[in-house]
C-alpha positions in Angstrom: 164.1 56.7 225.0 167.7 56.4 223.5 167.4 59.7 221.6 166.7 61.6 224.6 169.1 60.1 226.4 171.4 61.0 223.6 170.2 64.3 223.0 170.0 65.3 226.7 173.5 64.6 227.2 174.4 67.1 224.3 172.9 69.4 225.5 174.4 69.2 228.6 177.5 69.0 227.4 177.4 71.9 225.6 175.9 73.9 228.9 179.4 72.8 230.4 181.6 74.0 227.0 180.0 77.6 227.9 180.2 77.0 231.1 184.1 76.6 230.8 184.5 79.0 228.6 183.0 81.9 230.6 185.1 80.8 233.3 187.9 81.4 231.4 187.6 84.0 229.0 191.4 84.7 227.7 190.9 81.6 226.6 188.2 82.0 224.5 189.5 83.5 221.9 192.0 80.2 220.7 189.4 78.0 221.1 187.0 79.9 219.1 190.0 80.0 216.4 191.1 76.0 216.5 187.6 75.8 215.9 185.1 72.5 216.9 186.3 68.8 216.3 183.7 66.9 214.9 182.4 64.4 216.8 181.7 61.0 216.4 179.0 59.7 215.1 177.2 56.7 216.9 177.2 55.2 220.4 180.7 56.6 222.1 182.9 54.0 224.4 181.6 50.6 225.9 178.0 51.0 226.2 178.2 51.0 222.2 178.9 47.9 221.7 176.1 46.9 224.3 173.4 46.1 221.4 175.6 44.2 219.0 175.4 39.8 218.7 178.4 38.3 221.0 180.2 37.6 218.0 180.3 41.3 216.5 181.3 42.3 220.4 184.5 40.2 219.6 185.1 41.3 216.3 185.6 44.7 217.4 187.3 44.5 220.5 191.2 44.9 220.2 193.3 43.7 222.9 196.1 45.4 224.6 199.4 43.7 225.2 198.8 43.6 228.9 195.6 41.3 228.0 197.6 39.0 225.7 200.1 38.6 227.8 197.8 37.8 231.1 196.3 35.4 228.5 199.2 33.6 227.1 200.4 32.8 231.2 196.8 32.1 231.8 197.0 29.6 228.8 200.4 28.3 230.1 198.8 27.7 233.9 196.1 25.6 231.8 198.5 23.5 229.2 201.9 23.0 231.1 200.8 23.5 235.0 204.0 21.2 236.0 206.5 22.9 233.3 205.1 26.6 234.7 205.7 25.6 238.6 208.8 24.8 237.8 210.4 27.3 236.0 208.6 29.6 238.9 210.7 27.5 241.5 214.2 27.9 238.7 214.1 31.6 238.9 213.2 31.5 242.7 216.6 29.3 243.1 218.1 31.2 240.7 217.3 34.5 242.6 218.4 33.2 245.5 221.5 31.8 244.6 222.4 35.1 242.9 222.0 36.6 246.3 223.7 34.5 248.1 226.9 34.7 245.8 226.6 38.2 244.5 224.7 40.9 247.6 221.4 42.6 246.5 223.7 45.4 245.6 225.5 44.2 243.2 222.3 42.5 241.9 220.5 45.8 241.7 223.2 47.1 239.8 223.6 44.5 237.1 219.3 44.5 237.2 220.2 48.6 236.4 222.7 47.8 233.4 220.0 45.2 231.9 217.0 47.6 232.1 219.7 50.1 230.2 220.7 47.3 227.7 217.2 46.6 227.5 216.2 50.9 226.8 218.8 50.9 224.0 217.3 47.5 221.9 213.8 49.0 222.1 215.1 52.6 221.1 216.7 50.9 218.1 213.6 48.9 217.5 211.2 51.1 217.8 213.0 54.8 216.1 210.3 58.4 216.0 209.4 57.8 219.5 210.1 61.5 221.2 212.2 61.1 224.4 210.8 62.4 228.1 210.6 66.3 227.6 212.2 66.0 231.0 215.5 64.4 230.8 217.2 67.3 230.7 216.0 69.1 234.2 217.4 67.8 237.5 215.1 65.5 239.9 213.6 68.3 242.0 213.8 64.8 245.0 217.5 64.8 245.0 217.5 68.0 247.1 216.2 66.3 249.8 219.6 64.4 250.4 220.0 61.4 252.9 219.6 63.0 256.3 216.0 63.8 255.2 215.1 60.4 253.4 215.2 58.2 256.5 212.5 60.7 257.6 210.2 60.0 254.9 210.1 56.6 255.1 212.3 53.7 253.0 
Protein backbone atom coordinates (compact mmCIF):
# COMPACT_ATOMS: atom_id res chain seq x y z
CA UNK A 1 0.00 0.00 0.00
CA UNK A 2 2.89 2.48 0.77
CA UNK A 3 4.53 1.84 -2.55
CA UNK A 4 1.62 2.91 -4.39
CA UNK A 5 0.99 5.53 -2.51
CA UNK A 6 4.62 6.46 -3.09
CA UNK A 7 4.68 5.70 -6.56
CA UNK A 8 1.30 7.36 -7.41
CA UNK A 9 2.40 10.51 -6.17
CA UNK A 10 5.43 10.43 -8.60
CA UNK A 11 3.80 10.05 -11.13
CA UNK A 12 1.64 12.69 -10.47
CA UNK A 13 4.10 14.88 -9.85
CA UNK A 14 5.75 14.48 -12.79
CA UNK A 15 2.22 14.95 -14.89
CA UNK A 16 2.41 18.53 -13.15
CA UNK A 17 6.40 19.15 -14.11
CA UNK A 18 5.05 18.70 -17.92
CA UNK A 19 2.27 20.19 -17.09
CA UNK A 20 4.19 23.50 -16.08
CA UNK A 21 6.38 23.24 -18.51
CA UNK A 22 4.10 23.27 -21.56
CA UNK A 23 2.51 26.17 -19.94
CA UNK A 24 5.52 27.87 -20.24
CA UNK A 25 7.58 27.03 -22.91
CA UNK A 26 10.41 29.89 -23.09
CA UNK A 27 11.18 28.46 -20.17
CA UNK A 28 11.82 25.21 -21.10
CA UNK A 29 14.81 25.47 -22.40
CA UNK A 30 16.85 26.63 -18.86
CA UNK A 31 15.26 24.16 -17.06
CA UNK A 32 16.14 21.45 -19.47
CA UNK A 33 19.86 22.89 -19.20
CA UNK A 34 20.08 23.26 -15.08
CA UNK A 35 19.09 19.89 -15.48
CA UNK A 36 17.00 17.62 -12.58
CA UNK A 37 17.97 17.70 -8.77
CA UNK A 38 18.01 14.53 -7.35
CA UNK A 39 15.67 13.74 -5.01
CA UNK A 40 15.54 12.42 -1.78
CA UNK A 41 15.53 9.24 -0.99
CA UNK A 42 13.05 8.01 1.73
CA UNK A 43 9.84 9.29 3.39
CA UNK A 44 9.92 13.26 2.67
CA UNK A 45 8.70 15.86 5.69
CA UNK A 46 6.74 14.75 8.93
CA UNK A 47 4.84 11.87 7.89
CA UNK A 48 8.56 10.25 7.78
CA UNK A 49 9.18 10.10 10.92
CA UNK A 50 5.64 8.64 11.61
CA UNK A 51 7.05 4.85 11.76
CA UNK A 52 10.04 5.46 13.87
CA UNK A 53 10.08 4.41 18.18
CA UNK A 54 9.27 7.76 20.25
CA UNK A 55 12.81 7.94 21.07
CA UNK A 56 14.29 7.95 17.41
CA UNK A 57 11.25 10.71 16.75
CA UNK A 58 13.25 12.84 19.36
CA UNK A 59 16.60 12.11 18.17
CA UNK A 60 15.91 13.61 14.95
CA UNK A 61 13.85 16.40 15.59
CA UNK A 62 15.83 19.82 15.77
CA UNK A 63 14.30 22.68 17.44
CA UNK A 64 14.12 26.20 16.26
CA UNK A 65 14.98 29.08 18.59
CA UNK A 66 11.38 30.12 18.72
CA UNK A 67 10.72 26.54 20.38
CA UNK A 68 13.56 26.91 22.90
CA UNK A 69 12.75 29.96 23.78
CA UNK A 70 8.78 29.23 24.36
CA UNK A 71 10.40 26.36 26.37
CA UNK A 72 12.87 27.99 28.57
CA UNK A 73 9.64 30.80 29.73
CA UNK A 74 7.50 27.74 29.86
CA UNK A 75 10.20 26.18 32.23
CA UNK A 76 10.51 29.53 34.07
CA UNK A 77 6.42 29.69 34.62
CA UNK A 78 7.01 26.06 36.16
CA UNK A 79 10.31 26.73 38.48
CA UNK A 80 10.15 30.44 39.62
CA UNK A 81 6.18 31.26 39.15
CA UNK A 82 6.58 34.19 41.96
CA UNK A 83 10.18 35.43 40.53
CA UNK A 84 8.36 35.41 36.74
CA UNK A 85 5.17 37.51 38.00
CA UNK A 86 7.22 39.75 39.31
CA UNK A 87 9.58 40.80 37.02
CA UNK A 88 6.27 40.89 34.57
CA UNK A 89 4.74 43.49 37.07
CA UNK A 90 8.84 45.45 37.08
CA UNK A 91 8.72 46.06 33.50
CA UNK A 92 4.96 46.89 33.56
CA UNK A 93 6.02 49.72 36.33
CA UNK A 94 8.87 50.36 34.62
CA UNK A 95 6.93 50.97 31.35
CA UNK A 96 4.75 53.01 32.88
CA UNK A 97 6.89 55.19 34.73
CA UNK A 98 8.92 55.77 31.60
CA UNK A 99 5.78 57.07 30.11
CA UNK A 100 4.84 59.09 32.55
CA UNK A 101 8.32 60.87 32.83
CA UNK A 102 9.47 60.65 29.27
CA UNK A 103 5.90 60.77 26.41
CA UNK A 104 5.46 57.67 24.17
CA UNK A 105 7.44 59.74 21.78
CA UNK A 106 10.29 60.16 23.07
CA UNK A 107 10.02 56.41 24.22
CA UNK A 108 9.51 55.29 20.61
CA UNK A 109 12.42 57.08 19.68
CA UNK A 110 14.90 55.78 22.24
CA UNK A 111 12.96 52.06 21.52
CA UNK A 112 14.24 53.10 17.63
CA UNK A 113 18.00 53.90 18.63
CA UNK A 114 18.08 50.47 20.67
CA UNK A 115 16.66 48.29 17.82
CA UNK A 116 19.60 50.28 15.78
CA UNK A 117 22.18 49.61 18.59
CA UNK A 118 20.86 46.29 18.72
CA UNK A 119 21.13 45.76 14.27
CA UNK A 120 24.74 46.85 14.54
CA UNK A 121 25.91 44.08 17.51
CA UNK A 122 24.21 41.32 15.54
CA UNK A 123 25.76 42.58 12.13
CA UNK A 124 29.16 42.40 13.89
CA UNK A 125 28.32 39.09 15.40
CA UNK A 126 27.03 37.40 12.86
CA UNK A 127 29.44 38.90 9.43
CA UNK A 128 28.48 37.10 5.43
CA UNK A 129 24.87 37.68 6.03
CA UNK A 130 23.79 39.75 2.59
CA UNK A 131 21.87 42.85 3.44
CA UNK A 132 17.95 43.45 2.09
CA UNK A 133 18.39 43.78 -1.83
CA UNK A 134 16.07 46.61 -1.13
CA UNK A 135 17.61 49.14 1.02
CA UNK A 136 18.54 51.13 -1.61
CA UNK A 137 15.01 51.85 -3.35
CA UNK A 138 12.60 54.37 -1.76
CA UNK A 139 9.32 53.02 0.25
CA UNK A 140 6.90 53.00 -2.60
CA UNK A 141 4.22 53.98 1.03
CA UNK A 142 5.80 57.28 1.64
CA UNK A 143 4.00 58.67 -1.53
CA UNK A 144 0.94 58.47 0.15
CA UNK A 145 1.85 61.37 2.52
CA UNK A 146 -0.32 62.36 5.68
CA UNK A 147 -3.45 63.78 4.24
CA UNK A 148 -4.00 60.25 2.77
CA UNK A 149 -2.97 58.09 5.90
CA UNK A 150 -5.69 59.18 8.22
CA UNK A 151 -7.80 57.61 5.39
CA UNK A 152 -6.41 54.34 5.53
CA UNK A 153 -6.79 53.79 8.97
CA UNK A 154 -4.02 54.32 12.04
Amino acid sequence: MRNAVVTISEIMRDERATRNLAALPALADQTVMQGASPRRAGPVGRAGHLGLPLLARLRVWRPTPEYLGWAGLFLAVLIWPRAVLIAMLAVFVLCLVGVALFGQQRLAAIRDQVAIRVRRVHEHVTPGQEDDPFDGFPDPFERLGESRRDRLGP
